[in-house]
C-alpha positions as CSV (number, residue, x, y, z in Angstrom):
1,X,63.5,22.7,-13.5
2,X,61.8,20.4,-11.1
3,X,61.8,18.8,-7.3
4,X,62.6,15.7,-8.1
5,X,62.3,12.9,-5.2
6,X,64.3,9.6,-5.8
7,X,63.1,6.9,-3.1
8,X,65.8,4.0,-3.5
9,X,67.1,1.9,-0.6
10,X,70.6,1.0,-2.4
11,X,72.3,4.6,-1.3
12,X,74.7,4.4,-4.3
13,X,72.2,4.0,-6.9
14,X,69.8,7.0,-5.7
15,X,73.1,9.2,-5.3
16,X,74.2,8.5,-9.1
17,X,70.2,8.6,-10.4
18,X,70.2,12.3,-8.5
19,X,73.9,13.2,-9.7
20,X,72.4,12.9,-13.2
21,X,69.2,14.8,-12.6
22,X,71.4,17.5,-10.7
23,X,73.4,17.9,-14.1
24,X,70.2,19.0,-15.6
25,X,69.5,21.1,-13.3
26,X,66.8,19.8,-11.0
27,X,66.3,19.8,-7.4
28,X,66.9,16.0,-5.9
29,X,65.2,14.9,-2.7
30,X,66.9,11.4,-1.5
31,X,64.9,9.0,0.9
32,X,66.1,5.5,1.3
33,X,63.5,4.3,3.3
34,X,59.6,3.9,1.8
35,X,58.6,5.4,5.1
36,X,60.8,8.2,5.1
37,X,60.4,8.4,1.8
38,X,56.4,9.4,2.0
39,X,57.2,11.3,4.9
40,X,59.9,13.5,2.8
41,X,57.2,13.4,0.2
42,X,54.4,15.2,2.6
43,X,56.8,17.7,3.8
44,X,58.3,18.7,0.0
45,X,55.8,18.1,-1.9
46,X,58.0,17.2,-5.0
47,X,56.6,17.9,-8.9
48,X,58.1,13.7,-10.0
49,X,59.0,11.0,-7.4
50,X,60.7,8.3,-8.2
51,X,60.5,5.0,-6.2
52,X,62.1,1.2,-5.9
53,X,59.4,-1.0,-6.2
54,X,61.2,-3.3,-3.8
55,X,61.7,-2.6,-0.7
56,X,61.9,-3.5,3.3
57,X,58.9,-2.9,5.1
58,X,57.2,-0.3,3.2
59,X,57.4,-1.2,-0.5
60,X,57.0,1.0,-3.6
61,X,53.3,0.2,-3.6
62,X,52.5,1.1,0.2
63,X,54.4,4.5,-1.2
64,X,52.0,5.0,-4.1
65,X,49.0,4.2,-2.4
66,X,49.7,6.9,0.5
67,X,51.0,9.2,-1.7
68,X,47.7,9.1,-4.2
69,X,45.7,9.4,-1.0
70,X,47.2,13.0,-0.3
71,X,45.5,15.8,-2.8
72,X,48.5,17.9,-3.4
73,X,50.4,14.8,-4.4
74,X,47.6,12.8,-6.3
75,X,48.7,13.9,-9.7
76,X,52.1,14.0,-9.0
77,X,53.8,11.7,-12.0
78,X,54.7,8.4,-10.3
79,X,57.8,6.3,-11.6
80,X,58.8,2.9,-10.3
81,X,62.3,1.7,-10.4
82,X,62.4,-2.6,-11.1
83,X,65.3,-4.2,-10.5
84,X,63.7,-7.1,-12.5
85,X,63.2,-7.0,-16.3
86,X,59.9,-9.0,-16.0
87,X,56.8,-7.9,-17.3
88,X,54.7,-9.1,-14.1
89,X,56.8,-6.3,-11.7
90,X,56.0,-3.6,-14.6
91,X,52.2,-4.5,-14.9
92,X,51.4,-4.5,-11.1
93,X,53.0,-1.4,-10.4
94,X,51.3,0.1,-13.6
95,X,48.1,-1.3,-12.1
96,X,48.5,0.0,-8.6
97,X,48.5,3.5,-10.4
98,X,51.8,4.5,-11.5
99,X,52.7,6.5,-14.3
100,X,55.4,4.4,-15.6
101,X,58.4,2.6,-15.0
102,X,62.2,2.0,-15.2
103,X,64.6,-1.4,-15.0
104,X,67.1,-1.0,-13.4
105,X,70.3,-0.3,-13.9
106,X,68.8,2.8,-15.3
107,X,70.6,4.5,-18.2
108,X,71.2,8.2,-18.2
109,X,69.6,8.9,-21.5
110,X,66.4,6.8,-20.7
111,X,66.2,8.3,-17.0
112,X,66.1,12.0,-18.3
113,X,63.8,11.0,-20.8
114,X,61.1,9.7,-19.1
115,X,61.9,12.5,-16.6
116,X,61.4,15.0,-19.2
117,X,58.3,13.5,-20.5
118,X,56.2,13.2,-17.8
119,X,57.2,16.4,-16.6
120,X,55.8,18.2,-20.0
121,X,52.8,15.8,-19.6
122,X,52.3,18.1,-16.1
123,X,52.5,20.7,-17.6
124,X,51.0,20.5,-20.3
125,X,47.7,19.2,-18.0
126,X,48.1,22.3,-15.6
127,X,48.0,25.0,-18.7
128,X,45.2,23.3,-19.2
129,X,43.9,23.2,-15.9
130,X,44.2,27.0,-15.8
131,X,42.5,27.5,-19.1
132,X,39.1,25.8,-18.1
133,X,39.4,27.2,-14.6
134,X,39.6,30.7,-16.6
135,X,36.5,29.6,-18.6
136,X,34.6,28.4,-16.0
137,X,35.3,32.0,-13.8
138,X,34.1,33.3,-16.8
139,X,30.9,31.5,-17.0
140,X,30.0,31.8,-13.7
141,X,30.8,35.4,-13.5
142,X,29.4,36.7,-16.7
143,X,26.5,33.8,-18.1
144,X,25.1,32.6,-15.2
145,X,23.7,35.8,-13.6
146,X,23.3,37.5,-17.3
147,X,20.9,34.4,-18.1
148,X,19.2,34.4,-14.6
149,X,19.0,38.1,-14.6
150,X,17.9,38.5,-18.0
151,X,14.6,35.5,-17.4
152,X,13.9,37.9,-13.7
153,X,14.2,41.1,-15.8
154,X,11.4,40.0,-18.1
155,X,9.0,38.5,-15.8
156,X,9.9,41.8,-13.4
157,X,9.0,43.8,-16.4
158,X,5.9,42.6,-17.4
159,X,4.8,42.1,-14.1
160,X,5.3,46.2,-13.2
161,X,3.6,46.8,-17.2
162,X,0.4,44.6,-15.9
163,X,0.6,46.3,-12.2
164,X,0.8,50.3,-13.8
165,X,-1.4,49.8,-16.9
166,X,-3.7,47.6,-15.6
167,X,-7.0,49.6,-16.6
168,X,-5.7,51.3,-20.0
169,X,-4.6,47.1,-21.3
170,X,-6.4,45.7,-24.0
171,X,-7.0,41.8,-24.7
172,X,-4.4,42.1,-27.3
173,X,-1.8,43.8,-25.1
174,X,-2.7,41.5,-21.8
175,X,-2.4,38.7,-23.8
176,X,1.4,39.8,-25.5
177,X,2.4,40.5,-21.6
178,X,1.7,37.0,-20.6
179,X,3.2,35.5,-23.0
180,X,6.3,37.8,-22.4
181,X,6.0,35.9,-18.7
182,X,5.6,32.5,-19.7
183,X,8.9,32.7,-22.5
184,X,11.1,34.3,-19.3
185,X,9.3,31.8,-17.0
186,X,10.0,29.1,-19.0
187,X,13.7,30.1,-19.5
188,X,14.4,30.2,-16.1
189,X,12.7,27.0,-15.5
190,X,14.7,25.0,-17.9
191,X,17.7,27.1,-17.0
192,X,17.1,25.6,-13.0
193,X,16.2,22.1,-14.6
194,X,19.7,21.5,-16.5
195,X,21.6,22.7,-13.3
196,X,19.4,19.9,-10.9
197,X,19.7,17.3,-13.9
198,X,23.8,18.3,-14.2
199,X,23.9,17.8,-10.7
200,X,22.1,14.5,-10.7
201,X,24.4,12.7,-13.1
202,X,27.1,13.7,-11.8
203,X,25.8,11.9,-8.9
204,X,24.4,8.6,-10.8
205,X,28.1,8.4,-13.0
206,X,29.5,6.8,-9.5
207,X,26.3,5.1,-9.0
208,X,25.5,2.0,-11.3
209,X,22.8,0.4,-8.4
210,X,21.1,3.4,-9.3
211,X,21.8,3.6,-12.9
212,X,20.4,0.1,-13.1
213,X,17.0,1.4,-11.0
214,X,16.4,3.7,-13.6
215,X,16.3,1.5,-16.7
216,X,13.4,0.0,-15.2
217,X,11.6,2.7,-17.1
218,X,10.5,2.6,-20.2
219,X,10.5,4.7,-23.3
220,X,8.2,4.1,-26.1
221,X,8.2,5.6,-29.5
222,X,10.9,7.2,-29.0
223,X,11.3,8.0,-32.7
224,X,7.7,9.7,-32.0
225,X,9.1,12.0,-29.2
226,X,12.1,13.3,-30.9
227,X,9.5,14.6,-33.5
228,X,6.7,16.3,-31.3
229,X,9.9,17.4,-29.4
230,X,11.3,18.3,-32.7
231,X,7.8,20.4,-33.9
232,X,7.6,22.0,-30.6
233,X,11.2,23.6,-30.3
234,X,10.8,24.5,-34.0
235,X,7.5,26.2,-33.4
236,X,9.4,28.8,-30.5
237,X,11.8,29.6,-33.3
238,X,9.3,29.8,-36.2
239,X,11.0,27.5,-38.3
240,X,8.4,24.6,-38.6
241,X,9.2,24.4,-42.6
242,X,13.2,24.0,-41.8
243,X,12.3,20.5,-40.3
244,X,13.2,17.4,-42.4
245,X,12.6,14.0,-40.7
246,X,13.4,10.5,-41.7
247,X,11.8,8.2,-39.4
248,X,12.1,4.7,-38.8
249,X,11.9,1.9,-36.0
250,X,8.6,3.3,-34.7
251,X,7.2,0.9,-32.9
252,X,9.8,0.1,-30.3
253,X,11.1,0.9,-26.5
254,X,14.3,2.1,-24.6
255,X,15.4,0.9,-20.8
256,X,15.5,4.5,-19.6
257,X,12.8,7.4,-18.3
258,X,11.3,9.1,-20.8
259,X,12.4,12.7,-19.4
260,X,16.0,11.4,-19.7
261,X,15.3,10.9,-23.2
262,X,13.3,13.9,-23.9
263,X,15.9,15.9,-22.0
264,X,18.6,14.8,-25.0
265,X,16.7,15.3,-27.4
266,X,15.7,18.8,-26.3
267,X,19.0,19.7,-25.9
268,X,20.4,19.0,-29.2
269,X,17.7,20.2,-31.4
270,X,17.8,23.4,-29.4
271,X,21.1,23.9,-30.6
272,X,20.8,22.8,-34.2
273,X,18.3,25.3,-34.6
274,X,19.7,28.3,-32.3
275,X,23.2,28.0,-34.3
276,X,21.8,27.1,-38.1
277,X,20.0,30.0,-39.8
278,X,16.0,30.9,-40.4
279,X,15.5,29.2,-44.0
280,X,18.4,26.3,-43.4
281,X,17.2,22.9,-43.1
282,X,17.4,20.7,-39.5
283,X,17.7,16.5,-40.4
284,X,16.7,14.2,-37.9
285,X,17.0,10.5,-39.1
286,X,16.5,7.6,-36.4
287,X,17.1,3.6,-36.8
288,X,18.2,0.2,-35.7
289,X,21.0,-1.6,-36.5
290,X,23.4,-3.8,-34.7
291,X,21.4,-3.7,-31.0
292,X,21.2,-0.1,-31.0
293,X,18.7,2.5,-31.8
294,X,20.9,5.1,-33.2
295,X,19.3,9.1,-33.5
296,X,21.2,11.7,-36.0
297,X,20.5,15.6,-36.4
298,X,22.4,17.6,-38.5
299,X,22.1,21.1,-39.8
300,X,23.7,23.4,-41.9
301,X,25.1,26.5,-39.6
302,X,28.8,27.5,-39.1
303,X,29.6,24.2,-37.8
304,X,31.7,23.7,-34.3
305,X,35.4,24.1,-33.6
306,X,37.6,21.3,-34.7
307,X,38.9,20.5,-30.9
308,X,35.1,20.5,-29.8
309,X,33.8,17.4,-29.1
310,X,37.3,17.3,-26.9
311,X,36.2,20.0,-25.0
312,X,32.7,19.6,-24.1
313,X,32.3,20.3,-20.7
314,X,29.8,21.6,-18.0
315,X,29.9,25.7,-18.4
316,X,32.2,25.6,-21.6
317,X,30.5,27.4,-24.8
318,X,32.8,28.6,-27.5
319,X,32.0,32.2,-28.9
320,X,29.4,32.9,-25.9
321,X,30.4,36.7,-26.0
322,X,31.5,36.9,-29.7
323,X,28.6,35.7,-30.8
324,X,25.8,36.7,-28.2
325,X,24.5,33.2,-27.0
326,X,22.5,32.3,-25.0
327,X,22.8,29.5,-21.9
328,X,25.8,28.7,-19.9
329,X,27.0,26.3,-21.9
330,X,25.1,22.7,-19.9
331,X,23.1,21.6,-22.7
332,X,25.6,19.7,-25.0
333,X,27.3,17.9,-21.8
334,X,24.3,16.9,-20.4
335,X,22.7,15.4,-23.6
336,X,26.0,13.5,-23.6
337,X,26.4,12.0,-20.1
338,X,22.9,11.0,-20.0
339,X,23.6,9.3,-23.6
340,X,26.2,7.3,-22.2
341,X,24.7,6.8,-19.1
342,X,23.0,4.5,-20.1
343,X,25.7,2.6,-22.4
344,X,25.4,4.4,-25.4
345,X,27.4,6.8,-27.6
346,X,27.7,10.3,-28.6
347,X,29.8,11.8,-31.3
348,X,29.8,15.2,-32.9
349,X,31.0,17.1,-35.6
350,X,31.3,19.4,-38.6
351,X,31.0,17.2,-41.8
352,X,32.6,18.1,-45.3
353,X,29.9,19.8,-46.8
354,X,29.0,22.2,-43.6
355,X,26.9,22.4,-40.2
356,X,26.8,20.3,-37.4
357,X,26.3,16.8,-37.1
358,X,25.1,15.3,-34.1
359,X,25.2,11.3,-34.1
360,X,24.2,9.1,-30.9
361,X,22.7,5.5,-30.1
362,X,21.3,4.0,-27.4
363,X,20.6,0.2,-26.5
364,X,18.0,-1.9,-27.6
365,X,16.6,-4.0,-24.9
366,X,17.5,-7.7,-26.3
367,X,13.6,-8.9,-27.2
368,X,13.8,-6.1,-29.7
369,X,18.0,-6.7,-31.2
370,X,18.3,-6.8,-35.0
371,X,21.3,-6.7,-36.8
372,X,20.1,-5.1,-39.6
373,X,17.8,-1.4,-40.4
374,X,14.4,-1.9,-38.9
375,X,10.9,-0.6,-39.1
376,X,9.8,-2.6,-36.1
């Protein structure tokens, strides 16, 4: 049952609106003033308000707007009361930020209805608040210094071999150490480099001006990269032969830094090979149709969770300690908020035959727009 606040300046309507709720057994907070009304509101700190939309002095809308303003009532669910049938009084109050409304005279079955409703939307929303809050403890707790500490531990370790056995190492052996530092080195690098690029976007998702800067820069071949980038995550692996490519719109450029693109890329081909298996094959096919330069890679592994491209999030990787992963789980978000950063799309999934199939575009600038597949 819930604290229910019911903000109504005709007394005998919000007694009979909280007579019905009290049948049900809820808690009823009364305020027949919009001021008094937000002030009840700050001191209670109800789980549903309802609220006449019009009223003296403060309205319905002065209440939303100060109650959204206050953090522990921001997400409380927000219901308008209209006298009016009319459409207009719904809308505005819908687009001031409600969460719905009611016309009044308000029946019993329709008022305990949307009652009930928006009270399972919370919480349904806080279960799942609590689940990625528990998934994100975990991360931080258990992936973050495991991946940190695991990079340290191997340049530590080869460091203290070099410092020891410095006289008794041969070429051979000197050379096996150092590239034992440069894999953990690297590691950590890129490890530090998602966490600053993570960061960043966050940053630039609430900054278009900026956004806008940025697609000053210019890609070109990106069809080109995706390959070298492609042949060079597949040589650390040592699964060169897996590669298939389909290539096409070569000779063409994308409004955005190259890094940003590389950075996608990187990040998705990384994954298609660290969760396919050695001997599997890994397709990347690129072209151009319909203003968009659209990039695919698919491979054959155990394919994703139904309910995962819902769920990708900073931190967030399914069967991390099951199956003995690697990363914290920033790879797959970032590839996607840089994609549609910069207007395009990402979608994933597992397709009918198996694997994982990875399928984003970006925009063509307009000098280079064809409706139709392109070499270019």
């Amino acid at each position: 049952m819930a604290k229910i606040l019911v903000i109504e300046d005709a007394e005998y309507l919000a007694q009979g609106i909280a007579r019905i709720l009290q049948l049900e057994g809820h808690e009823v907070l009364i305020a027949t003033t919009g001021r008094q009304g937000i002030e009840v509101a700050l001191e209670q700190k109800p789980e549903l308000i309802l609220c006449d939309l019009a009223m003296p002095e403060v309205d319905g809308i002065g209440v939303l707007q100060a109650i959204r303003h206050e953090e522990e009532l921001a997400s409380v669910p927000f219901i308008f009361l209209t006298a009016r049938a009319g459409q207009v009084d719904a809308r505005m109050g819908l687009q001031a930020g409600a969460d719905d409304y009611l016309t009044k005279p308000v029946t019993g079955k329709a008022l305990l209805d949307t009652v009930q409703r928006h009270l399972e939307r919370t919480t349904s929303l806080q279960v799942e608040y609590k689940q990625r809050l528990s998934e994100l403890e975990q991360s931080l707790t258990y992936a973050l210094p495991h991946e940190f500490r695991t990079a340290l531990n191997g340049i530590l370790g080869a460091a203290t071999h070099l410092q020891v056995f410095a006289d008794k190492l041969t070429p051979i052996e000197l050379r096996e150490l150092g590239e034992d530092i440069r894999v953990s080195a690297r590691r950590l690098l890129r490890l530090t480099e998602n966490f600053l690029m993570y960061a960043r976007t966050d940053f630039l998702a609430n900054s278009p001006e900026l956004v806008e800067q940025l697609r000053q820069f210019v890609t070109e071949e990106p069809s080109i990269i995706l390959q070298d980038i492609s042949l060079m995550k597949a040589e650390e692996y040592g699964r060169t032969p897996d590669l298939r490519f389909s290539l096409t719109a070569l000779n063409l450029h994308l409004a955005m830094p190259t890094d940003h693109f590389a950075k996608i890329a990187e990040e998705l081909i990384d994954n298609a090979l660290k969760f396919s298996p050695a001997g599997s094959p890994i397709a990347l096919r690129t072209w151009c149709a319909d203003g968009f330069f659209w990039i695919e890679i698919r491979d054959w592994g155990p394919g994703i969770p139904p309910d995962l491209p819902q769920r990708i999030r900073a931190y967030y990787q399914p069967g991390r300690i099951l199956h003995e992963q690697q990363g914290v789980g920033l790879g797959l978000i970032l590839a996607k908020r840089l994609v549609e950063l910069y207007g395009g799309s990402f979608n994933i999934g597992s397709p009918g035959d198996g694997g994982t199939r990875v399928l984003y575009r970006l925009p063509l600038p307009h000098n280079q727009w064809t409706r139709e597949d392109s070499n270019l």
